[in-house]
N, C-alpha and C positions, 0 to 999 in steps of 0.2 A: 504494500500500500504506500500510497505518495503522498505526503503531506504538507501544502503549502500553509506557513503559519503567517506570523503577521509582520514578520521581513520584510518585506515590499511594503507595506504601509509604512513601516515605522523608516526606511529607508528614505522614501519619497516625503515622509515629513523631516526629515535631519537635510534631505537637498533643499526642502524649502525653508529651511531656517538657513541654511547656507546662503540662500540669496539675498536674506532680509539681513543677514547679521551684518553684513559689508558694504550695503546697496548706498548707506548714506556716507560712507568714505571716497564715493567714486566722482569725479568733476565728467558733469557732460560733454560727450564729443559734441563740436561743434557741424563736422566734416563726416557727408558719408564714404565711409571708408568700404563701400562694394566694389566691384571689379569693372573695370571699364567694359565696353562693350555687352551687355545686357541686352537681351532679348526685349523682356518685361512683355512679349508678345503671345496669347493663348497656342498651346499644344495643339496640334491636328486630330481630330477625332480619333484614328489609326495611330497617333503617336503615344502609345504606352507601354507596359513592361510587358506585356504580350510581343511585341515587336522590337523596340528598344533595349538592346542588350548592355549591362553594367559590368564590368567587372573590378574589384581592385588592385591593381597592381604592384600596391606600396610594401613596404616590411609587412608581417606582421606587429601588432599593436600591443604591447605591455600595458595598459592602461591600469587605471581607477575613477569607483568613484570619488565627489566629493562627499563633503562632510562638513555638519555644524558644530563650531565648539561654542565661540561664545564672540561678542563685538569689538575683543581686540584680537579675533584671529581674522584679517582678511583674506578671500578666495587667494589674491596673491600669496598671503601668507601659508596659505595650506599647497597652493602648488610647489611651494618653495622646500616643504623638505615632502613632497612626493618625486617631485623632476630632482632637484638640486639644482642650488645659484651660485652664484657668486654675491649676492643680498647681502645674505645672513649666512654666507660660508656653510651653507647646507650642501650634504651629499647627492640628499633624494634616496630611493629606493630604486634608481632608476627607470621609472612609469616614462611612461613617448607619447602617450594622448590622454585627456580628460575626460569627465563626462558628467558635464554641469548640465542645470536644466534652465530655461529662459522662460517662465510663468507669465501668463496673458497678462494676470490681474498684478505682478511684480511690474511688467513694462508699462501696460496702463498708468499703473500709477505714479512709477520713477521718470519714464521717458524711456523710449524704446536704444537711448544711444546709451544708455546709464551703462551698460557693461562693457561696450567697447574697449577701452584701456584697459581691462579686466580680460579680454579675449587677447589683446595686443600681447599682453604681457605672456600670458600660456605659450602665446608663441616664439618671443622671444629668447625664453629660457628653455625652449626645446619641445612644446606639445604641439603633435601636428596631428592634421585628421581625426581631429574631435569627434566626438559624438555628443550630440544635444537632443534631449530629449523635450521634446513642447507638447501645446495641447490639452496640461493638465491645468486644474485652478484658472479658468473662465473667471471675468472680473465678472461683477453681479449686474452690471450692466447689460450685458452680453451674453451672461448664462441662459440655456433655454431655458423658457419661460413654462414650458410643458411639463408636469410631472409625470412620466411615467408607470411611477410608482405613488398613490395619494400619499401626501404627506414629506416624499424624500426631494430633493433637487433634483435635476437634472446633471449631470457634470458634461455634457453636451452643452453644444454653441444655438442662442437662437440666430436664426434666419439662414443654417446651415445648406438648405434648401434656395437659400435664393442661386441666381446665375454664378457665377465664377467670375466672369470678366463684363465688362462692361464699354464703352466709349473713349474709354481717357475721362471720364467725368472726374472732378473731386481731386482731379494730380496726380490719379493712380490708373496702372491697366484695369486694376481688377476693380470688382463692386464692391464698393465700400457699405453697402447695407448684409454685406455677407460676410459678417464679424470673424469669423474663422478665416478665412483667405486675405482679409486688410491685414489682418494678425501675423501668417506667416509672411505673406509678401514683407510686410514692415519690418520682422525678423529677418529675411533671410537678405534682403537687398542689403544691410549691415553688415551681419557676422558670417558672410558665404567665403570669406576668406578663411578664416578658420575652423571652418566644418566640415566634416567629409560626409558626417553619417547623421542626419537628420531621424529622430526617433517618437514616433506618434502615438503619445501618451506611454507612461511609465507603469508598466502591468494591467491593461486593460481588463482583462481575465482572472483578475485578484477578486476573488470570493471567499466567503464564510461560510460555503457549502463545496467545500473541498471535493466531494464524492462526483459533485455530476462533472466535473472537467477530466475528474480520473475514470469514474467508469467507461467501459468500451460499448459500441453499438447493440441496443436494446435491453441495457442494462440498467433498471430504473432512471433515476433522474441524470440525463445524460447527453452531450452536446454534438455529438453525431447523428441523429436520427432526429434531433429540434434543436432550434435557436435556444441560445443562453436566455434565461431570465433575466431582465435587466433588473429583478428587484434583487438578485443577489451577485449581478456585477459592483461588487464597493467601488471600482473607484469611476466607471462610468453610468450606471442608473439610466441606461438609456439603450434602443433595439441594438442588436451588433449592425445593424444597417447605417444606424448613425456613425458608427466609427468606421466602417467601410466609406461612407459617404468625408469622413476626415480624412480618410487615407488619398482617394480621389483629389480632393482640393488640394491635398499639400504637396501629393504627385504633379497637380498641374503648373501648381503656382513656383516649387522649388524647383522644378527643372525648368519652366521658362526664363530662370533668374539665374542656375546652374545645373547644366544638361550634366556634370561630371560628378554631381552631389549623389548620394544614395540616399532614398525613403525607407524607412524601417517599420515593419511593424512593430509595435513597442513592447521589449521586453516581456515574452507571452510566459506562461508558464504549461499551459498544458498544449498537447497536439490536436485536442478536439476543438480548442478554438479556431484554432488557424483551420481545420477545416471546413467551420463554419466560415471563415472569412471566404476560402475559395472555391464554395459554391456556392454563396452569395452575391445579388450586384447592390449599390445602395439604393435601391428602388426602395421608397419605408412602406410599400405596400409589402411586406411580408418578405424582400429581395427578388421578387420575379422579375426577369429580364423584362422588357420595355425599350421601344425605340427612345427613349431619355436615359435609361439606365440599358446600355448592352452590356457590359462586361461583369463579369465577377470579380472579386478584390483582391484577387493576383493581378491584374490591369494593373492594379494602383499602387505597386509599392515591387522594388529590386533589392532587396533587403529583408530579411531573416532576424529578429532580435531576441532570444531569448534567455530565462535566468536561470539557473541551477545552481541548486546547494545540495549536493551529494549525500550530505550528512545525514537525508531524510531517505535513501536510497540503499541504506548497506544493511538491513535488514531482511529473511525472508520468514512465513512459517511454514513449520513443514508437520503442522500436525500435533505436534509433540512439545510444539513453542516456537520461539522464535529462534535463527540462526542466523551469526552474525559476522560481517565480515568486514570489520573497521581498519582499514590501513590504507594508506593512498592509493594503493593499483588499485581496491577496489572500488575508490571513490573515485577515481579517474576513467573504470571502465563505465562506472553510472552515467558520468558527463557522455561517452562516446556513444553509450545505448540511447543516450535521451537526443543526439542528434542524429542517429541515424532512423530513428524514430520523425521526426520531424521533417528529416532530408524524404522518407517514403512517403509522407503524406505529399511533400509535393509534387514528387513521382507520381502520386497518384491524380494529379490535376494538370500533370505534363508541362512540370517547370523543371525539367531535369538534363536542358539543353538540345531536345530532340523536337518536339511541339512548341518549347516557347521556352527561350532564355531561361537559365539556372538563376536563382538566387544569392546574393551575397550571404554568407553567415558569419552572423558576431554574437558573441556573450556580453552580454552587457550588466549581469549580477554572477559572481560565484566565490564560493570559498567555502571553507570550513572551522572550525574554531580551534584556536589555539590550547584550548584548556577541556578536560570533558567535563562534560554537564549533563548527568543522568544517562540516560543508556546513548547516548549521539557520540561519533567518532572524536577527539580533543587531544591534542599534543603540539608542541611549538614542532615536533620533530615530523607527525607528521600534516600539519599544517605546511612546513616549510615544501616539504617534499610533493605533497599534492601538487603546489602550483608551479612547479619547476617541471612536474610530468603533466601537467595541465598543459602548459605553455605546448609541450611537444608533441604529444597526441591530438590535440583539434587541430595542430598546424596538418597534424599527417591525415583529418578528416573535413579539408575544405573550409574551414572557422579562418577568420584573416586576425581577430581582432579578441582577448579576454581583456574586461575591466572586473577589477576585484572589489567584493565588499567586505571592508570599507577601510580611510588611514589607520584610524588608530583604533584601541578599545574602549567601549565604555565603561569599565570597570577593572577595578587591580584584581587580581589573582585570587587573591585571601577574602574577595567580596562575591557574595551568592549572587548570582546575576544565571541569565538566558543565554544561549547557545550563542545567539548575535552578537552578546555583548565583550564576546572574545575574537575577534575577527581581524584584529585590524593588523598594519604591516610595524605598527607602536605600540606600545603600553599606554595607558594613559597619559595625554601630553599636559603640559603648564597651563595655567587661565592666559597666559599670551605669551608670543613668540620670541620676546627679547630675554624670556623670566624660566627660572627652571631649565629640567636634562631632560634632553629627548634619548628615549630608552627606544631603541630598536630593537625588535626581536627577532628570529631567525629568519622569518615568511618575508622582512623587508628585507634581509640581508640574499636572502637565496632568489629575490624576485631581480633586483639589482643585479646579482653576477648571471642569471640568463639571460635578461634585458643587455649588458656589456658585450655577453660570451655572443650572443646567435640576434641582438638586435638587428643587425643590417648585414642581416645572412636569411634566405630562405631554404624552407626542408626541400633536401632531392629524394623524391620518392626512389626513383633507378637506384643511386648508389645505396641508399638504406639496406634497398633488394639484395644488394650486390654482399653487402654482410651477411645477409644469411643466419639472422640473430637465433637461436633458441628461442625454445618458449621461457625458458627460464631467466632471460635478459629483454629489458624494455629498451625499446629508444629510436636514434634514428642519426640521418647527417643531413650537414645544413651544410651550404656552399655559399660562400662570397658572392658580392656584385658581380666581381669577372668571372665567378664559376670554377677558380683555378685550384680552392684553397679548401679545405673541411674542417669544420669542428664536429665533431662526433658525440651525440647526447647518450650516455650510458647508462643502466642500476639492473640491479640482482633485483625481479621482481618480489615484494613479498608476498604472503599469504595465508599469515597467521592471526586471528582477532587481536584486537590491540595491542598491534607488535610489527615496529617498523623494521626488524633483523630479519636479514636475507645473505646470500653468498652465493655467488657463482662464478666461475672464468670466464673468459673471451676472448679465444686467439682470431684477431684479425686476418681478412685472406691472402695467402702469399701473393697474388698478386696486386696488392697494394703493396709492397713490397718494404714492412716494416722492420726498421731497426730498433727504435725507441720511441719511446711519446713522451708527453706532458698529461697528466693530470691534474686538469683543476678543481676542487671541492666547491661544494654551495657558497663556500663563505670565500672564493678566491684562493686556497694557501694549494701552493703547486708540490706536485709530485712530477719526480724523473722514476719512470718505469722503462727498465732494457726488455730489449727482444719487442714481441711482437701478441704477446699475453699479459692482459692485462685482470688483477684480482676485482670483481666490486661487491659491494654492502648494499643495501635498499637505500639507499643516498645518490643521487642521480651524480656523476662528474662527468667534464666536459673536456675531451681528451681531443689533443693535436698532435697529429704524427711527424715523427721526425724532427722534433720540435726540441729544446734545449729550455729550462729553465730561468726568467728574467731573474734579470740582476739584484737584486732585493736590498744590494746596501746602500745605493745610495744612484736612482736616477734622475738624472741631470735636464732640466727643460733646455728642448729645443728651440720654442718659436712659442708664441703667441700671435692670437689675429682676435680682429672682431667678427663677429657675423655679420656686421652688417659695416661697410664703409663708409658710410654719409647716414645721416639720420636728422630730420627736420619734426621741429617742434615747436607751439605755442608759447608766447610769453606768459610766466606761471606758472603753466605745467611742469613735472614732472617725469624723469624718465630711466629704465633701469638699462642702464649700458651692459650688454654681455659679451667676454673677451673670454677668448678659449686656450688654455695653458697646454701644450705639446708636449710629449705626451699626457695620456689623461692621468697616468699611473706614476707621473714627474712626481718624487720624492717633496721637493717645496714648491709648493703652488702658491706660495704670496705673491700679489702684487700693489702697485701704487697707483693711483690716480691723478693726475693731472688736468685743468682746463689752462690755454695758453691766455684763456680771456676773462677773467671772473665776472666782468661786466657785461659780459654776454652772456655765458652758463656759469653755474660753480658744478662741481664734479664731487662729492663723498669718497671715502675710503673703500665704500663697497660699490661704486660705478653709478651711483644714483645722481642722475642730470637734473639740475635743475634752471628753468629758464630766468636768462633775467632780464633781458632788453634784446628786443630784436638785431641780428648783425648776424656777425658767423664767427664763430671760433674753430678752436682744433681740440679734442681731446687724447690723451697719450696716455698708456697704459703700460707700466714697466714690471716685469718679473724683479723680484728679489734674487731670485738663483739666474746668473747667466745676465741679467739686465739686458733680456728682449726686451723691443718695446712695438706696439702697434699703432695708430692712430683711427680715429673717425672723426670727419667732419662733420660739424654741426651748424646747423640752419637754424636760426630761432628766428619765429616769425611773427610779425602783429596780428593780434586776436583776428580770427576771420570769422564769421558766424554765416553758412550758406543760405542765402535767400532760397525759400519754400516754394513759396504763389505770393502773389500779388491779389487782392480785389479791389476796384473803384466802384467808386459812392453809384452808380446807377449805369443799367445797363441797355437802354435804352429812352428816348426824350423825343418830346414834340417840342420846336422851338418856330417862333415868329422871325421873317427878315427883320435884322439889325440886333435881336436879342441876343446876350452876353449871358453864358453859365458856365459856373466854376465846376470839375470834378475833382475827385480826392479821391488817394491811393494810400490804400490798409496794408502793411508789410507782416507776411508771417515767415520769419519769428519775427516781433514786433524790433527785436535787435540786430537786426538781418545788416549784414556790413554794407552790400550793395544797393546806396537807396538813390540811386540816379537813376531817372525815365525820361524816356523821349516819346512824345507825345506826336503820331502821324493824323493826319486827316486824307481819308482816301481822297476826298474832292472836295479843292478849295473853294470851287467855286461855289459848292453848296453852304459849308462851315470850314471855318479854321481854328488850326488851335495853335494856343504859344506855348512853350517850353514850360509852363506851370499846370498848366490841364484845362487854362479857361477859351471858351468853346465862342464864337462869334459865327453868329446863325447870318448866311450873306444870300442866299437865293432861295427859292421853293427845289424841292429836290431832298434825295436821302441818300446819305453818305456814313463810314462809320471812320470813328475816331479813337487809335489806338496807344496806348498808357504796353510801352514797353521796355522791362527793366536792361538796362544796358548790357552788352553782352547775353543777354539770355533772352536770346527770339521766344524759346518755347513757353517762358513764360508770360507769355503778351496778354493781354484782355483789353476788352473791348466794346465801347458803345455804340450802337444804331442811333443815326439821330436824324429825325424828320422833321425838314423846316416844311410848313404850313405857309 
């Protein structure tokens, strides 16, 4: 039996404290930071993931999610010892992408640019290919208005139903009376720089009647032979049609904005959803197709998302009680059964690359606890070791992407707490990040050295073959960018109930033609192994052939650079420079910060820019060991604030020959930097206008008279004016 508890609630409300605990430390961008060249133009009816093939190319993704501590930890603050900075001289655990969420009624209420410098930042210190999950928490303006269920909300958008796109009305492609699509559009025209994996709604499927998502077909209350009850979907309260009809919109609106983005469905939990999704269209009559609704809700999404926590998986009965099989192979083969479970289901609706483009798949909830707690799997040893054979078994079953839950724990050791509340890659952290020791425990130390070992290496299925592993050894090889080079992922499977000891050998094959290796441990310390047989433990290490042990007393940096060469910034602002010290494994990694200009930027000891009058400077960055030095140039620039629309006082006028009327131009934002218009009159001989907006009615005749802000044609408007 499979049991989802209340993790994913309690998850999605610690991401949404995460967003409020910081939201009032963040200065609005002034500047949309989207990508040039935008569509912003409606899809073809024919253009969807039925047709339209995704795939991702990148690493695999080490991610996490976030997490709320409290309002002196900001989102930066928590990327900073998940990634590692140069900030606060944090490691990190080495995570490569995030997985924050952007709440309708958080942007509503802060302004949709409120996390930008918040996104900038992830990225500059190394998170790429985010995944964000939106959707959930409708501000109450916009909530549907429909109960469902008497008595419960809706967590549905009203006016879900209306069109998608509309005229250009309003400033925008889309229809602004169809609150859910102004919503992503406004999300994604901003943060499409740093997102890859777009995630619609955060456990849709999370119920309090656990049994009808896990029973199988015609097995009482159960979601293959009928739609879910929306009175016991918690976290949407509304048909599955509606959220097929969400997946639609955000399929249309996020690839019109970026064709390269993926749609997800959000973090599922069981496989009989998703099968309602994909024989479903969002037709709310019941999902019957309909020339308005053709497809079913595989159309609407290239993306796979779902959560697993093993720990509710290593149990079976057999009659006689229960039988248990608690150790990380076995909680790693739950993870492979529960996706090859869900890879059939869509086999079965022919998304399996033969009828209609494959699916992307990512995990976007998993872990198990560091500590046990009542009959559930718990050990730092084998916590640590799950996610290190986590990381290498979904690579070898088509998964691009695990984020773990969560940083830290919510509780010390010696405190009676829930299975969750031992999860994290820390022990419990400080009330803020300048104050107190960050206690790392094995799961952040062993995520980091696979993240280092195989981050920008992918699995070769061939060569793994080419090993010829036993069954009594796990693992696999991963090959460099050029394909030239392998790190080889090892462990002695275990297979005993709470008991991570295992032993086996592994002589590699003569023709890879081994003399010696290198063995590395979870925690980094290298082993020299001769010949071409190598002993392992149920501890994964990561072995390089022919390879010689580094130098460990003392290495010397070579070089430093920035990542970025020039860097342009507001007066005011803020900015966290990042310089990368050569190698990464360099013995002293201090350095120094210099501005050549204080009166344009000052510089900190840990790279933090800040502006102070517009001009340019240089900033220089020197090694302590070696005295490398780097530079970036810096732009600092006077406050710009982008003009939105324009409105004038009247959009139309009857005027008499000889009469004089003034009009008047409304700036949004009311602080918009560019407030220069030029004022045309199609025909002077009907009316003219002067350079202020006032209108001289000179013949009988209709002409229009147009208030255009300078440089921005698109923004023009315009009145009709009929001399009588």
């Amino acid at each position: 039996m499979r049991t989802k508890l209340i993790y994913g609630w309690i998850c999605m409300m610690a991401l949404s404290l995460a967003v409020l605990s910081s939201c009032v430390k963040k200065e609005t961008a002034d500047e949309d930071t989207g990508k040039t060249g935008e569509t912003d133009t409606p899809l073809q009816e024919s253009d969807n993931a039925n047709t339209r093939a995704g795939k991702y190319e990148g690493y695999f993704l080490y991610g996490s999610n976030m997490q709320w501590m409290n309002s002196n930890w900001a989102d930066e603050d928590i990327a900073d010892i998940l990634i590692g900075s140069e900030r606060r001289r944090r490691e990190g655990v080495g995570v490569t992408s995030l997985r924050p969420a952007l709440y309708e009624n958080f942007v509503e209420t802060y302004g949709y640019d409120i996390r930008i410098s918040t996104f900038e930042y992830y990225e500059r210190i190394g998170a790429k290919n985010n995944v964000v999950f939106i959707g959930d928490r409708p501000s109450d303006q916009h909530r549907e208005r429909k109960q469902h269920i008497p008595g419960i909300a809706s967590e549905s958008y009203e006016n879900l139903y209306e069109p998608i796109w509309d005229q250009g009305e309003n400033e925008t492609p889309v229809n602004d009376r169809n609150y859910y699509a102004l919503y992503v559009y406004e999300l994604v025209r901003r943060y499409r720089d740093y997102v890859k994996f777009w995630e619609i709604k955060n456990e849709p499927d999370f119920t309090y009647a656990p049994m009808c998502g896990e029973n199988g077909p015609g097995e009482g209350c159960n979601w293959w032979d009928r739609d879910p009850d929306p009175e016991i979907l918690a976290n949407l309260h509304a048909p599955v049609q509606s959220y097929i009809r969400m997946l639609r919109v955000s399929y249309e609106v996020i690839k019109s904005l970026d064709p390269d983005a993926f749609v997800c469905v959000g973090g599922i939990g069981y496989e009989s959803f998703l099968d309602a999704i994909l024989r479903s269209t969002d037709n709310p009559d019941g999902g019957k197709p309909a020339d308005e609704y053709p497809y079913t809700g595989g159309a609407w999404f290239d993306c796979l998302s779902y959560h697993i926590y093993p720990m509710y998986y290593l149990k079976k009965w057999s009659g006689q009680g229960f039988q248990y099989s608690r150790h990380s192979d076995a909680a790693v083969d739950a993870v492979v059964s529960q996706n090859r479970l869900y890879v059939d289901v869509l086999k079965k609706y022919g998304y399996d690359g033969t009828k209609y483009p494959a699916k992307e798949i990512i995990i976007t909830e998993t872990n198990i606890p560091s500590r046990q707690v009542g009959d559930y799997i718990g050990s730092e040893q084998s916590q640590r070791n799950y996610l290190i054979k986590a990381a290498v078994a979904t690579q070898q079953n088509g998964v691009s992407a695990i984020y773990t839950y969560c940083p830290w724990d919510f509780r010390e050791e010696n405190e009676n707490g829930q299975e969750y509340d031992y999860k994290g890659f820390y022990r419990p952290i400080p009330d803020a990040p300048e104050s107190g020791e960050l206690r790392m425990r094995e799961s952040g130390i062993g995520w980091r050295t696979a993240s280092r070992m195989l981050g920008e290496r992918k699995y070769d299925a061939a060569e793994t073959a080419r090993l010829n592993l036993p069954a009594s050894v796990g693992g696999g090889a991963f090959h460099s960018a050029a394909g030239r080079d392998y790190v080889y992922v090892l462990w002695a499977k275990t297979g005993r109930d709470l008991d991570e000891t295992a032993s086996a050998t592994f002589t590699f094959p003569p023709s890879l033609n081994v003399a010696k290796m290198v063995s590395v441990s979870w925690d980094e310390k290298e082993t020299a192994v001769s010949g071409s047989t190598i002993r392992l433990t149920g501890d994964p290490v990561f072995v390089m052939l022919n390879a010689d042990i580094t130098d460990k007393e003392a290495i010397p940096v070579t070089g430093v650079t920035f990542n970025r060469a020039s860097e342009s910034i507001d007066t005011g602002n803020t900015l966290q420079l990042v310089a990368s010290v050569a190698p990464r494994n360099a013995t002293n990694r201090k350095t120094a910060w210099t501005s050549a200009n204080t009166s344009i930027a000052r510089v900190d000891k840990f790279g933090v820019l800040t502006a102070v009058a517009p001009g340019e400077t240089v900033v220089t960055v020197e090694t302590e060991d070696g005295h490398k030095t780097a530079t970036c140039n810096i732009t600092v620039r006077a406050v710009t604030v982008n003009l939105s629309y324009i409105l004038i006082s009247s959009a139309y006028e009857h005027m008499k020959a000889g009469e004089t009327l003034q009009l008047g131009v409304e700036f949004f934002p009311a602080n918009a930097t560019n407030r220069n218009i030029i004022w045309t009159s199609g025909n002077d001989n009907v009316a003219t206008v002067d350079r202020t907006g006032k209108i001289t009615a000179v013949a009988v005749g209709k002409t229009v008279v147009t208030a255009t802000p300078e440089g921005e044609e698109s923004k023009a408007k315009s009145c009709t004016v009929q001399v009588n």
